[in-house]
N, CA, C and O atoms as a CHARMM CRD file, in Angstrom:
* protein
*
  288
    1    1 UNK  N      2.58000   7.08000  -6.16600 PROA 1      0.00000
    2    1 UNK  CA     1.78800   5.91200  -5.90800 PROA 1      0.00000
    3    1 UNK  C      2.16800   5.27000  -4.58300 PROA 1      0.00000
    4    1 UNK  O      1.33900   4.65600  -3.91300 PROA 1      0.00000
    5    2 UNK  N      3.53900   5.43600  -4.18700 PROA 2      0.00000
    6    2 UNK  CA     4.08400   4.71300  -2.65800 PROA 2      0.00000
    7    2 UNK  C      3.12900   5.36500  -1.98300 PROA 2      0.00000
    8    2 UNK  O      2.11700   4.72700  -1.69400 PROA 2      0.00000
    9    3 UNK  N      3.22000   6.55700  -1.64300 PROA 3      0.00000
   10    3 UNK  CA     2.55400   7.92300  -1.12800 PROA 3      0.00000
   11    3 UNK  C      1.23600   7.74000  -0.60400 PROA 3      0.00000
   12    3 UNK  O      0.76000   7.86400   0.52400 PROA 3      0.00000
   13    4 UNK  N      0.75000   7.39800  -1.77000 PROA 4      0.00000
   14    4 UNK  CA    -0.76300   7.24600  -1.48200 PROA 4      0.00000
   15    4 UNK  C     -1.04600   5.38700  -1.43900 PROA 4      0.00000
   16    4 UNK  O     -2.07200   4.89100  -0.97300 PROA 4      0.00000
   17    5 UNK  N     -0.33900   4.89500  -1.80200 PROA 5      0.00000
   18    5 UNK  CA    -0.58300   3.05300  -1.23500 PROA 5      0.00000
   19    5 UNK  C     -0.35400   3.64800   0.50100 PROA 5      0.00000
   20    5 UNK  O     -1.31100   3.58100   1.27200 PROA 5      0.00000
   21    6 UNK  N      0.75700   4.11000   0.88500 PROA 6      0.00000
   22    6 UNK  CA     1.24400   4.06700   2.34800 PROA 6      0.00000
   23    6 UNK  C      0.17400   4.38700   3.03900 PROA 6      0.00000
   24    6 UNK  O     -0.32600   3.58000   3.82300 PROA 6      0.00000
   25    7 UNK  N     -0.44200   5.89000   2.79900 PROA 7      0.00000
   26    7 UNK  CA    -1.58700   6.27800   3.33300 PROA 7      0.00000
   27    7 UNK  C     -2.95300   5.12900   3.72000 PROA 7      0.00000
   28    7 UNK  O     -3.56900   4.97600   4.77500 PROA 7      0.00000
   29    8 UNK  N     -3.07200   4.53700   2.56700 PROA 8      0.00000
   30    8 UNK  CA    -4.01100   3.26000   2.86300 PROA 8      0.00000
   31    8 UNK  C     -3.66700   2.25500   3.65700 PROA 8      0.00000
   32    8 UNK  O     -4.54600   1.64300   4.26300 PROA 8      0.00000
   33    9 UNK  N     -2.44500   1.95100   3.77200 PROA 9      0.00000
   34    9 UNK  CA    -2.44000   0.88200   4.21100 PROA 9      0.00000
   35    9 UNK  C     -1.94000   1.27200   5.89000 PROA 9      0.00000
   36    9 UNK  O     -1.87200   0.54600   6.88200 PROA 9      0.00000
   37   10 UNK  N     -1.70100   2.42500   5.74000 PROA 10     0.00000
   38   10 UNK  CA    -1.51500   3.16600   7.46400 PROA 10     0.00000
   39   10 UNK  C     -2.86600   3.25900   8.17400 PROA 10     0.00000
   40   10 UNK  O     -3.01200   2.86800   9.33200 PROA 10     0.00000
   41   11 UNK  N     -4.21800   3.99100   7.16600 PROA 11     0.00000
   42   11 UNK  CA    -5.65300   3.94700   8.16900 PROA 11     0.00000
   43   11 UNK  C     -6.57900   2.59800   7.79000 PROA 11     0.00000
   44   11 UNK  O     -7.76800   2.58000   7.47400 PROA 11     0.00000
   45   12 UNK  N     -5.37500   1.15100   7.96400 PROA 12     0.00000
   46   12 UNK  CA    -6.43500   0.31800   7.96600 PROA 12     0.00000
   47   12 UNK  C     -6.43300  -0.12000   9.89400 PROA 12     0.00000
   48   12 UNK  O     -7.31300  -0.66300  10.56100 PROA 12     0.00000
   49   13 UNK  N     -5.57000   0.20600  10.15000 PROA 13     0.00000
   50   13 UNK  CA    -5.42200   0.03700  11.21100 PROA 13     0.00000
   51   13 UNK  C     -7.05600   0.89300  12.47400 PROA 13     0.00000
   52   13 UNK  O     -7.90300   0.33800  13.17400 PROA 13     0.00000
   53   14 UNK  N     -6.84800   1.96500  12.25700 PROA 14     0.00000
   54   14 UNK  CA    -8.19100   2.64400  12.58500 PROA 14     0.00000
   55   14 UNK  C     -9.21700   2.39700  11.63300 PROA 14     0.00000
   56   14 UNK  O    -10.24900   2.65700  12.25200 PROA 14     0.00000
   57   15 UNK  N     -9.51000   2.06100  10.53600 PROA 15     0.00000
   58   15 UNK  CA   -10.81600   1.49100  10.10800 PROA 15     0.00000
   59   15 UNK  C    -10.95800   0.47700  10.92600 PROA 15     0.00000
   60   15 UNK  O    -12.00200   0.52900  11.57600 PROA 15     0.00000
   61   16 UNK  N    -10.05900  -0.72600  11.19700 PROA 16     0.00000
   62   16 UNK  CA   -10.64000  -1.94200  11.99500 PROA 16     0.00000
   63   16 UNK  C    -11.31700  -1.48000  13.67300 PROA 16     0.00000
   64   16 UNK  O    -12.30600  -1.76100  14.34800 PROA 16     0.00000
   65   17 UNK  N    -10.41000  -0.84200  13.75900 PROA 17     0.00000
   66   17 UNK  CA   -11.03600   0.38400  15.26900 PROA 17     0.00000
   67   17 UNK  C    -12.51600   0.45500  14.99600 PROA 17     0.00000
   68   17 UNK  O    -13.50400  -0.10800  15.46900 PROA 17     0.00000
   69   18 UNK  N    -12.28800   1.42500  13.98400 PROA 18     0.00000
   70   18 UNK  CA   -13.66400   2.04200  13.96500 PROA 18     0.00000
   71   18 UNK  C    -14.93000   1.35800  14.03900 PROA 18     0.00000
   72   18 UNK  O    -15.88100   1.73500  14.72400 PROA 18     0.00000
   73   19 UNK  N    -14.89200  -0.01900  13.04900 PROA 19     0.00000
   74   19 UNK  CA   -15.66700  -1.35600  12.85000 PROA 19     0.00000
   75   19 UNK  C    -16.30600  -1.70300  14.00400 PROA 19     0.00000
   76   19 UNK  O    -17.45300  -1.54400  14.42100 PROA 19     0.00000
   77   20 UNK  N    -14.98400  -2.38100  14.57200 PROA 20     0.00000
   78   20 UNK  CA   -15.35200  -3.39200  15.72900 PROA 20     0.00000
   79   20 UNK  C    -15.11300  -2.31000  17.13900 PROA 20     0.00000
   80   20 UNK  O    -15.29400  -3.06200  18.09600 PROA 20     0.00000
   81   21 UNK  N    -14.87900  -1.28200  17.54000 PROA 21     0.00000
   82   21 UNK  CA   -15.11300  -0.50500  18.54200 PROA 21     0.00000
   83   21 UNK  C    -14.34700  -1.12300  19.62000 PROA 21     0.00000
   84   21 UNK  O    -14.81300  -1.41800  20.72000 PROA 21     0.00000
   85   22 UNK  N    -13.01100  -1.32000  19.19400 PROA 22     0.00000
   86   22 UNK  CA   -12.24700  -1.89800  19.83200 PROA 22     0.00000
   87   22 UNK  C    -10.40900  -1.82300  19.55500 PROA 22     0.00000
   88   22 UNK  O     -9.81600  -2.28700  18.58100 PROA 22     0.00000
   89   23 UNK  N     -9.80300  -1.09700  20.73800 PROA 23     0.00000
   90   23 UNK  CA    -8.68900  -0.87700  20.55200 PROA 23     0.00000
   91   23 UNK  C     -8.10800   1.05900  20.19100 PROA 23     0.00000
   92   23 UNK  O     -8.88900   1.92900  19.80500 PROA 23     0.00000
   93   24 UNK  N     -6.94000   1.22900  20.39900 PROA 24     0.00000
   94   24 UNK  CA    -7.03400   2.70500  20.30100 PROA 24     0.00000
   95   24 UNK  C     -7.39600   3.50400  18.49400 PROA 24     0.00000
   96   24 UNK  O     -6.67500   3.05200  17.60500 PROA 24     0.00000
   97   25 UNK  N     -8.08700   4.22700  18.21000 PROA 25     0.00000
   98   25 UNK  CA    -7.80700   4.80600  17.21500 PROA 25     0.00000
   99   25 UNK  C     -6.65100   4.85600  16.32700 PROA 25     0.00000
  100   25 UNK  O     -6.69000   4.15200  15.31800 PROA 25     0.00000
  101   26 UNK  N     -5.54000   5.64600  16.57200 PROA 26     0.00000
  102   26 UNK  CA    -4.31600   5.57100  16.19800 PROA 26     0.00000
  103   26 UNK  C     -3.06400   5.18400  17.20600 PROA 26     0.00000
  104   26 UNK  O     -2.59100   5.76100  18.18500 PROA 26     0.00000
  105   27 UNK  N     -2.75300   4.00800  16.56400 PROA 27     0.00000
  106   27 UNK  CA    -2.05000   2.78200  17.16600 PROA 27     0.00000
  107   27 UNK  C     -0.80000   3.04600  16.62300 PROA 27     0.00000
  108   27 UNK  O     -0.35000   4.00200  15.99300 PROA 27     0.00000
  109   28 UNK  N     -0.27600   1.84900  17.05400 PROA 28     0.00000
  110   28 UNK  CA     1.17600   1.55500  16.44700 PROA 28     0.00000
  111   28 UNK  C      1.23300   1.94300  15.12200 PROA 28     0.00000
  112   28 UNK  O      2.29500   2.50300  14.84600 PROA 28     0.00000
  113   29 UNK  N      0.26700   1.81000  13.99800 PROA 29     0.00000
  114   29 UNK  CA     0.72400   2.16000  12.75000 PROA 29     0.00000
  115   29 UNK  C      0.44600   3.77800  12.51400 PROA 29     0.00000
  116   29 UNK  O      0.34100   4.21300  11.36700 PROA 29     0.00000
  117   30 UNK  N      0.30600   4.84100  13.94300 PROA 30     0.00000
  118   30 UNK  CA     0.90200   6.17800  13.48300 PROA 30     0.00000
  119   30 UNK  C      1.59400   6.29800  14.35000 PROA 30     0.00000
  120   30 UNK  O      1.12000   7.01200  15.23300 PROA 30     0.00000
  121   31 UNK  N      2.77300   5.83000  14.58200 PROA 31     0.00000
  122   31 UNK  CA     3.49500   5.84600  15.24300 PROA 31     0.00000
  123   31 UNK  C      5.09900   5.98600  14.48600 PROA 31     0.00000
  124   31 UNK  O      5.12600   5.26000  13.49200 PROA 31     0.00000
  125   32 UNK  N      6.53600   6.79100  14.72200 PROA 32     0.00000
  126   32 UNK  CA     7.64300   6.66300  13.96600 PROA 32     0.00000
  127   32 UNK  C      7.81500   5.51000  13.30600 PROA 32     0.00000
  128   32 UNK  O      7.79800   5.38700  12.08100 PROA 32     0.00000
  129   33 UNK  N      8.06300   4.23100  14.49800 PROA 33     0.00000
  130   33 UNK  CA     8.77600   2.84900  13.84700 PROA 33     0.00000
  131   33 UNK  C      6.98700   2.71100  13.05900 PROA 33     0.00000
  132   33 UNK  O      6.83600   3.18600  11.93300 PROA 33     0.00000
  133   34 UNK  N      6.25000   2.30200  13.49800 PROA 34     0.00000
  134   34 UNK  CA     4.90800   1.86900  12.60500 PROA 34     0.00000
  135   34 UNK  C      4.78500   2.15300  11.44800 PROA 34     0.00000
  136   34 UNK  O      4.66000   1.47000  10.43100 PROA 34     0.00000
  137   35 UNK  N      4.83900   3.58300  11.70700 PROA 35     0.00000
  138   35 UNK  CA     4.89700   4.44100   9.77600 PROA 35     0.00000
  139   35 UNK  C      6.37900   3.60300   8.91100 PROA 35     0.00000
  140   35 UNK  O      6.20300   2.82200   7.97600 PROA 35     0.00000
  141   36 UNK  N      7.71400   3.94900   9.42800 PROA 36     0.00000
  142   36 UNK  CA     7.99000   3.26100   8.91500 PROA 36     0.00000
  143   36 UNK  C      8.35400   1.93600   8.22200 PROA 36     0.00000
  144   36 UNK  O      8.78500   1.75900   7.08300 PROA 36     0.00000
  145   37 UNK  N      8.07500   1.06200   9.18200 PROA 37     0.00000
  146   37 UNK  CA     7.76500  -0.47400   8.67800 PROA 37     0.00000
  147   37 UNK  C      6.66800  -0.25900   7.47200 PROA 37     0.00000
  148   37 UNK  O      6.99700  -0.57500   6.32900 PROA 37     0.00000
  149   38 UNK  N      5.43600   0.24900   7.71900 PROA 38     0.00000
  150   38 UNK  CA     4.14100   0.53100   6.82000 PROA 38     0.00000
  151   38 UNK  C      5.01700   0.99300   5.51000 PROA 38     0.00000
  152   38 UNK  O      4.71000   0.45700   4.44500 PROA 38     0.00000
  153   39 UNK  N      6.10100   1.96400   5.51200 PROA 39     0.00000
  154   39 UNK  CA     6.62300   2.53900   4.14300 PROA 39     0.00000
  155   39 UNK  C      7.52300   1.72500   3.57600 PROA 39     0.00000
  156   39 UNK  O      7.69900   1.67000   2.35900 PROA 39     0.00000
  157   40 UNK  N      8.04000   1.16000   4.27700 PROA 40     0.00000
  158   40 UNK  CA     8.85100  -0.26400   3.43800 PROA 40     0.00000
  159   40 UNK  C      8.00800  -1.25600   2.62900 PROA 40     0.00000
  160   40 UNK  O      8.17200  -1.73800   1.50800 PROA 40     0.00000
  161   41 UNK  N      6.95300  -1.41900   3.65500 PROA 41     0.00000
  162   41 UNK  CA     5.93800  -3.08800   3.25000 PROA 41     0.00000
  163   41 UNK  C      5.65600  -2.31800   2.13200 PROA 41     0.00000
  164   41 UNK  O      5.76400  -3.13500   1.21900 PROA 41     0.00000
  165   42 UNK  N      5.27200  -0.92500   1.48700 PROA 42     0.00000
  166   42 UNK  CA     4.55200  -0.39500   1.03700 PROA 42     0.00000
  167   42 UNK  C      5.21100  -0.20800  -0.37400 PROA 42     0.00000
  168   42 UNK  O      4.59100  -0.28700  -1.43400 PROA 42     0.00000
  169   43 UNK  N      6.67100   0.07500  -0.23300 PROA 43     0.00000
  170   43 UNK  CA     7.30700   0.39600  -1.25600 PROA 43     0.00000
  171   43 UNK  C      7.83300  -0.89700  -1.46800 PROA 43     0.00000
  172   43 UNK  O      8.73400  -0.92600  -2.30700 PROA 43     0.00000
  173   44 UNK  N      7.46900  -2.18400  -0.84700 PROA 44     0.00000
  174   44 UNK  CA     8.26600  -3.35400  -1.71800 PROA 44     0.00000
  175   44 UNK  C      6.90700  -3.81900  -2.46200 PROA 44     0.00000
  176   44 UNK  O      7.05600  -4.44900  -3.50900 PROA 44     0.00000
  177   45 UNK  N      5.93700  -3.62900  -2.12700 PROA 45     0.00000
  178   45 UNK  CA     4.54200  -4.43500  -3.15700 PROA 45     0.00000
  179   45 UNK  C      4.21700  -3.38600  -3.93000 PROA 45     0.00000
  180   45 UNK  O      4.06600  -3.98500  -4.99500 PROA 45     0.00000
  181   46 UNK  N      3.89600  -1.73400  -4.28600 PROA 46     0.00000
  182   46 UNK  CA     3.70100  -1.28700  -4.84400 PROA 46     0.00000
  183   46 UNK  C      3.82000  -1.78900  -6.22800 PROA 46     0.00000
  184   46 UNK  O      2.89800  -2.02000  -7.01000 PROA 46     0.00000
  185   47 UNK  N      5.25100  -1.94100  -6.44100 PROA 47     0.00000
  186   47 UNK  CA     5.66200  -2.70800  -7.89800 PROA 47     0.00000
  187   47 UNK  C      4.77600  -3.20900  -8.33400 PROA 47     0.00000
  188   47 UNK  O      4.29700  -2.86300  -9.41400 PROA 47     0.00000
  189   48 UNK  N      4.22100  -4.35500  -7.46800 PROA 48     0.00000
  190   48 UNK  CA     3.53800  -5.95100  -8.30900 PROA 48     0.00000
  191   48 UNK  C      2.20200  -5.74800  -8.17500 PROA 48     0.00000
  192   48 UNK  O      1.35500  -6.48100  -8.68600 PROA 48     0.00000
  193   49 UNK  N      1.93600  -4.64600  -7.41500 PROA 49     0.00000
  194   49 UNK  CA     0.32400  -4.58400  -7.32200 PROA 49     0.00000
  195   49 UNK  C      0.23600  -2.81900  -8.63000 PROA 49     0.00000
  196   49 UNK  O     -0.77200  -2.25900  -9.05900 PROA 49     0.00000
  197   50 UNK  N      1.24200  -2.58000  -8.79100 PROA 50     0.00000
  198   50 UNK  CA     1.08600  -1.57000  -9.93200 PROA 50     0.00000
  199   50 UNK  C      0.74600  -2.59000 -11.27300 PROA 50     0.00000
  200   50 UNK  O     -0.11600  -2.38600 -12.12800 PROA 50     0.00000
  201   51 UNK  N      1.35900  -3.33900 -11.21800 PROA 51     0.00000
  202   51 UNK  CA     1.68600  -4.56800 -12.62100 PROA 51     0.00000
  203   51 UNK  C      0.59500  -4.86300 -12.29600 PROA 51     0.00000
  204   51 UNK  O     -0.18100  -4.31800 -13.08100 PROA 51     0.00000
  205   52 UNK  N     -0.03500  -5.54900 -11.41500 PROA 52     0.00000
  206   52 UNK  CA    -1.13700  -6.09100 -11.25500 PROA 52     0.00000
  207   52 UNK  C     -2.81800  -5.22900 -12.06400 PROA 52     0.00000
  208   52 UNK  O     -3.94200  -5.48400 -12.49600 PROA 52     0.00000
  209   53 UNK  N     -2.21900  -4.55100 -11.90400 PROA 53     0.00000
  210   53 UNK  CA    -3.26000  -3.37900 -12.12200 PROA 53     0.00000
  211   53 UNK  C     -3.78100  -3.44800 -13.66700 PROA 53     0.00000
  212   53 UNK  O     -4.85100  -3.78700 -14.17300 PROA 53     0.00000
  213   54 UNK  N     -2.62500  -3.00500 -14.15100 PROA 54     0.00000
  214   54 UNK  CA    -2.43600  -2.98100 -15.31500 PROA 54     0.00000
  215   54 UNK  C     -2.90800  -3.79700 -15.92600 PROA 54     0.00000
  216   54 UNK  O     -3.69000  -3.50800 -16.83100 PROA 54     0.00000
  217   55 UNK  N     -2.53400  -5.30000 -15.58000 PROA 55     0.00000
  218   55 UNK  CA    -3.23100  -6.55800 -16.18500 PROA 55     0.00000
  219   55 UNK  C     -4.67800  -6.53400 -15.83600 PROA 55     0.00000
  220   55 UNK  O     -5.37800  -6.90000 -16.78000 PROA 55     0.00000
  221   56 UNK  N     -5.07500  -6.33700 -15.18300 PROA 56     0.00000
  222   56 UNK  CA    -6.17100  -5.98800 -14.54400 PROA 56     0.00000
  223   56 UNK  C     -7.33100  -5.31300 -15.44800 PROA 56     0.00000
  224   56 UNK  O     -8.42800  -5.80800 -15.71100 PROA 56     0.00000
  225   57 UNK  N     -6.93800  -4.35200 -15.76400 PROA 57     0.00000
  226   57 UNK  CA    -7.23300  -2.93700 -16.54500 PROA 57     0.00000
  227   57 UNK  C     -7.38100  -3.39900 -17.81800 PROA 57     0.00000
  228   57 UNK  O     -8.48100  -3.34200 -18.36700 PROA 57     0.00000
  229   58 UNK  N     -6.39500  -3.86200 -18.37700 PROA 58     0.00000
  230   58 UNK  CA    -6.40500  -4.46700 -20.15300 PROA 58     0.00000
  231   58 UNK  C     -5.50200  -3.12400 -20.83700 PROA 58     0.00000
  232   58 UNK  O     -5.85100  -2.62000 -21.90400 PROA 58     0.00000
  233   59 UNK  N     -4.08600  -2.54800 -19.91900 PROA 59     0.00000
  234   59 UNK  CA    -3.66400  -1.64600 -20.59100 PROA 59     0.00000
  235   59 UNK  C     -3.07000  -1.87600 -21.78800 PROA 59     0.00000
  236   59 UNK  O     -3.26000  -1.29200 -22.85500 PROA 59     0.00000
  237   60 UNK  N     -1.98900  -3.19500 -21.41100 PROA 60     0.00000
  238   60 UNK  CA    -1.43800  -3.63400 -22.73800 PROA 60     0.00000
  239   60 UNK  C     -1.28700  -5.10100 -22.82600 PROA 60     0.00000
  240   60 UNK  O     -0.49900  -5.80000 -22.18800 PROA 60     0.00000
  241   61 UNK  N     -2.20500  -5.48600 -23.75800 PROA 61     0.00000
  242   61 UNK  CA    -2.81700  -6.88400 -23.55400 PROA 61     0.00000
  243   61 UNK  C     -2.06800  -7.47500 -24.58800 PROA 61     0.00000
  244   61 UNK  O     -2.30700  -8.66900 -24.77300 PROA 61     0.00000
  245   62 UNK  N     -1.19000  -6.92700 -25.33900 PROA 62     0.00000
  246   62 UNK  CA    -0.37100  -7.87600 -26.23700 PROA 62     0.00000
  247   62 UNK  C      1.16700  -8.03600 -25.60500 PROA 62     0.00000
  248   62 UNK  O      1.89400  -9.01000 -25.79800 PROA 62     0.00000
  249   63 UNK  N      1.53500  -6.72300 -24.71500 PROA 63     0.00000
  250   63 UNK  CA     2.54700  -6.87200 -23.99100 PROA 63     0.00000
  251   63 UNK  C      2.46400  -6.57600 -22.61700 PROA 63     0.00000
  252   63 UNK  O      2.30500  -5.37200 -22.41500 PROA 63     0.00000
  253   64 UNK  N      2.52300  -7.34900 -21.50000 PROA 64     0.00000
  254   64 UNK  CA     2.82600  -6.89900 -20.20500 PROA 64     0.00000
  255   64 UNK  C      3.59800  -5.90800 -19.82800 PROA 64     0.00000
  256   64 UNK  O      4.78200  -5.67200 -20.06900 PROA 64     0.00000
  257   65 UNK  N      2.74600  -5.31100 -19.16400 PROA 65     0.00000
  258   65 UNK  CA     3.92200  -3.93000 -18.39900 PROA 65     0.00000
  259   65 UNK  C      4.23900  -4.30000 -17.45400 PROA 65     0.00000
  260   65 UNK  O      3.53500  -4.87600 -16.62400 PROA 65     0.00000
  261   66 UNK  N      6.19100  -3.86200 -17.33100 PROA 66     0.00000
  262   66 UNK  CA     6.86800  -4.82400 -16.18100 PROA 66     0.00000
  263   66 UNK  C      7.49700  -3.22800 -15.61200 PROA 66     0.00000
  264   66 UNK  O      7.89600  -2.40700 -16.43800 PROA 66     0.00000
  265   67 UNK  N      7.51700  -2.96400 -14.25200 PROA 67     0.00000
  266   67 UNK  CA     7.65200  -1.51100 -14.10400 PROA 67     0.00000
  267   67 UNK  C      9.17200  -1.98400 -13.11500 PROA 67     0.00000
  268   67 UNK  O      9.23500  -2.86400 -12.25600 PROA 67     0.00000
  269   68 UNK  N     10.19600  -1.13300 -13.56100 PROA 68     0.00000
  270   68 UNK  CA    11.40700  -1.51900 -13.05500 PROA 68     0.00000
  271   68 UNK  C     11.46000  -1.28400 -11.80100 PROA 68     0.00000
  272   68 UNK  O     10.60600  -0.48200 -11.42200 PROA 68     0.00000
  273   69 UNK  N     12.37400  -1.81900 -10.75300 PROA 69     0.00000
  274   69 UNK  CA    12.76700  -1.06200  -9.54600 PROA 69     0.00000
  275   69 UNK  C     13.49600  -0.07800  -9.56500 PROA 69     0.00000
  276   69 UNK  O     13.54700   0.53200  -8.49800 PROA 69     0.00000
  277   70 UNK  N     14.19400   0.38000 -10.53400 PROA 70     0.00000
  278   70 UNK  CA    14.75300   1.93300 -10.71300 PROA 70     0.00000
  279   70 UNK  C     13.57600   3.33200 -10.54400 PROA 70     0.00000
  280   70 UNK  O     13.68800   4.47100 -10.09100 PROA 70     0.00000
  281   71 UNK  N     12.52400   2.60100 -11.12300 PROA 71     0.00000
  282   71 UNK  CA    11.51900   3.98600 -11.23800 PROA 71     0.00000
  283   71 UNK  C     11.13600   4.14400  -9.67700 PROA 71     0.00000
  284   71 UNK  O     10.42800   5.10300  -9.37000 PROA 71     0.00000
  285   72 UNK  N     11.42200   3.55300  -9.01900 PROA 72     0.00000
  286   72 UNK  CA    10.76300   4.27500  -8.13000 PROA 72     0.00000
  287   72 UNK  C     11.87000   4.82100  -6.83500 PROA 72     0.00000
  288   72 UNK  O     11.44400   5.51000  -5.90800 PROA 72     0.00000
């Protein structure tokens, strides 16, 4: 799930490109340091937007799913 959150949140950078026709394609966020800042931001919200989900969804509506920081 990091994996593929990272991926998204790496080509928002060229979607806004693409939009407004303005600025390079692949920027700072494909770049070494870019990618990795992007994989940190990525692996610290994953958690709460996984939880989020869930509530979201109606997986377990009598108990919240709380997903540890070990699992990942």
């Amino acid at each position: 799930m990091v994996f593929g959150w990272t991926q998204i949140v790496m080509d928002i950078q060229p979607l806004i490109v693409m939009i407004t026709d303005e600025g390079q394609l692949h920027g700072f966020s494909h770049t070494y340091i870019g990618v990795t800042v992007l994989a940190i931001l990525s692996a610290l919200t994953i958690k709460y937007l996984s939880e989020l989900g869930f509530k979201i969804l109606g997986v377990a509506k009598d108990d919240p799913i709380t997903i540890a920081w070990w699992l990942f």
